[in-house]
C-alpha positions in Angstrom: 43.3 34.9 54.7 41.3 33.7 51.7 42.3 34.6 48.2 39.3 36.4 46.4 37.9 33.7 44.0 37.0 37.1 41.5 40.3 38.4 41.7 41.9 35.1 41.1 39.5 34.1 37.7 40.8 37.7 36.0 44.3 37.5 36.5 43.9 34.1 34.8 41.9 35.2 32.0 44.4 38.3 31.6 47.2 35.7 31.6 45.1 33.7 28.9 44.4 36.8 27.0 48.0 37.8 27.0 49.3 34.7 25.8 46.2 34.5 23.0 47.3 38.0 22.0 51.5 37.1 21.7 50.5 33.5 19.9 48.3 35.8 17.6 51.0 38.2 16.9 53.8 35.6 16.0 51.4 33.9 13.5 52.8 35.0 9.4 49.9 34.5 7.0 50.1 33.0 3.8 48.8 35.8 1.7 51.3 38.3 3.1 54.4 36.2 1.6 55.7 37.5 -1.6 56.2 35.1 -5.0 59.5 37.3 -5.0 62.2 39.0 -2.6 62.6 43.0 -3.0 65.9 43.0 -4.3 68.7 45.8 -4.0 71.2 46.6 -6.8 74.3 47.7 -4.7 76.6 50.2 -5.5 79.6 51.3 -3.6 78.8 54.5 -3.1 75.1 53.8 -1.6 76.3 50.7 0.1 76.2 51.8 3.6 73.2 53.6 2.9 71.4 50.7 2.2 72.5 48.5 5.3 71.7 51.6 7.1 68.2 51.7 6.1 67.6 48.0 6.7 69.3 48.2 10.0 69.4 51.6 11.0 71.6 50.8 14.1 74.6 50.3 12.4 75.7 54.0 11.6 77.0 54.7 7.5 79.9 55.2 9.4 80.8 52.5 11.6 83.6 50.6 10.9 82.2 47.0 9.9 80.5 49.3 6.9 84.0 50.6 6.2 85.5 47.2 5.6 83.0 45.9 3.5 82.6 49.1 1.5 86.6 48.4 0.7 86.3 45.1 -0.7 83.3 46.1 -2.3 81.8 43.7 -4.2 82.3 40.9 -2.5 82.0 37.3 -3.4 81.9 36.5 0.3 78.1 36.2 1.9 78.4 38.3 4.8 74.9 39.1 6.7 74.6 42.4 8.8 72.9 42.3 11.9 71.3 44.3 15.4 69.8 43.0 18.3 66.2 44.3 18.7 66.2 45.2 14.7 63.3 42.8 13.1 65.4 42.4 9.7 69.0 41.3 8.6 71.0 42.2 5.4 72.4 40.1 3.3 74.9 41.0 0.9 76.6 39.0 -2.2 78.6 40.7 -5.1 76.4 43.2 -6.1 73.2 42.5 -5.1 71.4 42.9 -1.2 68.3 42.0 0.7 67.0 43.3 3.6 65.2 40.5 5.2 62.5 41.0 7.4 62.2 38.5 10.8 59.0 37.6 12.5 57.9 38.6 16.0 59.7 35.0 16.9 62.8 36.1 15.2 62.6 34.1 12.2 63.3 34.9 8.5 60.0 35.6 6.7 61.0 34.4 3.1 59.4 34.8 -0.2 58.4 32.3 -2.5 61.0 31.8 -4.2 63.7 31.0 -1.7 62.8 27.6 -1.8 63.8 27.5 -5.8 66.8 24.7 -5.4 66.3 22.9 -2.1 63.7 20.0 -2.4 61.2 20.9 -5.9 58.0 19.4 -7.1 58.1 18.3 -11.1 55.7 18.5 -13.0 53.1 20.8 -10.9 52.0 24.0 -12.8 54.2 26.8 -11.2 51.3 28.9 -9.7 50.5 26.1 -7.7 53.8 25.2 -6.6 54.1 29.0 -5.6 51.1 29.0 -3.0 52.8 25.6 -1.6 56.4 27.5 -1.4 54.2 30.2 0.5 52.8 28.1 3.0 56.4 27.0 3.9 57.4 30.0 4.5 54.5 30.9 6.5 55.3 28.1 8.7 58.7 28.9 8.8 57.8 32.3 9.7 56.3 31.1 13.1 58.3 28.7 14.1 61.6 28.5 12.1 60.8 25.0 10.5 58.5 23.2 8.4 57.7 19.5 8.0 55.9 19.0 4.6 55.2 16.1 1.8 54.5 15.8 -1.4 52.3 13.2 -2.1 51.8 10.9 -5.1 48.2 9.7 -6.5 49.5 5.9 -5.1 50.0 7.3 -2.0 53.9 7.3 -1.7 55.7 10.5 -0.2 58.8 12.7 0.0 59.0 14.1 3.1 60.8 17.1 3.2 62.2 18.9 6.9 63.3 22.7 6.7 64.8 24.9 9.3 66.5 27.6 10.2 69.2 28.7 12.6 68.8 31.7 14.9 72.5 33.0 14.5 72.1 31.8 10.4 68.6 33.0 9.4 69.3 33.5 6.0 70.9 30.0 5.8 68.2 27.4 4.6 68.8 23.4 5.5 66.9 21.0 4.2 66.8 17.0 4.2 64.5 14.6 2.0 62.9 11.4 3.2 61.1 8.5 0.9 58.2 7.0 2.6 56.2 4.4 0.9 52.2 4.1 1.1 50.7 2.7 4.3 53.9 4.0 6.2 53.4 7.5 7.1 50.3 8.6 7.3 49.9 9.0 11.1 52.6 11.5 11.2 52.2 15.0 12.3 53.1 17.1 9.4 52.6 21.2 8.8 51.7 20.3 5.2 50.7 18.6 2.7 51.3 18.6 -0.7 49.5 16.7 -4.0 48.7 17.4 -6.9 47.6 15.2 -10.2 50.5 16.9 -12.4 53.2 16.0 -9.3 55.4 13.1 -11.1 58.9 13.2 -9.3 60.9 15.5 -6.6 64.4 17.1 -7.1 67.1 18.0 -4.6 69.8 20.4 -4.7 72.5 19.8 -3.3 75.7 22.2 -2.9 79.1 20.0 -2.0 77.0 17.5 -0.9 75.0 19.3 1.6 71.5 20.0 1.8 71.7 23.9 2.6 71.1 27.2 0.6 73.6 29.8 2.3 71.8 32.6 0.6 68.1 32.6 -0.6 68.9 34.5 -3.6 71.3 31.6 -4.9 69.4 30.5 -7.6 69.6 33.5 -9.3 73.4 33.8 -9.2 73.2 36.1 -6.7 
């Protein structure tokens, strides 16, 4: 029996489309990143609430909500989570965040969750904003980014983020020197210069390159 040659070219093109459509659909723009996270002021008494509107599975009720409501505020990070949900809260002393997770279930950040990994000096901060933005664009899609900030004599800090899937508020970073003439064939999601850029700081936190909480920098 011979297969239909018609039949055949439109399953592939649906099978294209399809896969067009969910590669479409997992892509995070740039413009829709905030400069800034939505934050929460918690209370104790609208605590549960709040994870509850975040993450609507977990019931005011339940008993995880219980517990933390007790020992509320805490100065432990503890994230609240649902399968299927597209967001996680995160809660630390008195302040939460819902955050919101891409269709590839990773954390869409704001701007300024990259405040106290790997920093440019120098660069005015509008500009260093958009750069923060396109990180987490990337980050968005595919939960990492591999960026550099370049200098005007061609030298580099390479910079690797990522994410976990069972830690998405949890932010790791490492920071790589590469002299002119040395890098440049290398794939990279970005790229970074600027006239003003004149050095790069790190954070670290007990010697490791990770932000537990991307509201840390505010003492949060």
């Amino acid at each position: 029996m011979k297969a239909n040659p018609l039949k055949l070219t439109t399953a592939i093109l649906l099978v294209f489309a399809f896969v067009a459509t969910a590669q479409a659909t997992d892509t995070v723009q740039t413009e829709t990143i905030q400069n800034k996270f939505n934050v929460i002021n918690l209370k104790k008494e609208t605590f549960g609430a709040e994870v509850n509107k975040c993450i609507p599975a977990i019931s005011v009720d339940s008993p995880l909500l219980k517990d933390s409501i007790k020992d509320f505020p805490s100065n432990a990070i503890t994230t609240y989570r649902s399968s299927g949900v597209a967001s996680v809260f995160v809660a630390h002393r008195t302040t939460g965040l819902c955050l919101k997770l891409s269709p590839g279930k990773h954390p869409i950040f704001a701007a300024e969750a990259f405040i106290e990994t790997v920093n440019p000096v120098g660069v005015p901060q509008n500009v260093v904003d958009d750069w923060y933005k396109r990180i987490a664009a990337t980050i968005a899609q595919k939960g990492s980014a591999k960026i550099a900030y370049v200098f005007d004599n061609g030298n580099a800090f390479f910079v690797n983020y990522s994410v976990e899937s069972d830690s998405p508020c949890q932010l790791m970073y490492s920071l790589q020197f590469k002299e002119a003439g040395t890098w440049e064939s290398e794939k990279l999601d970005s790229k970074f210069t600027h006239a003003s850029l004149s050095n790069i700081s790190e954070t670290k936190r007990n010697k490791q390159s990770i932000k537990h909480h991307p509201l840390l920098h505010r003492g949060s």
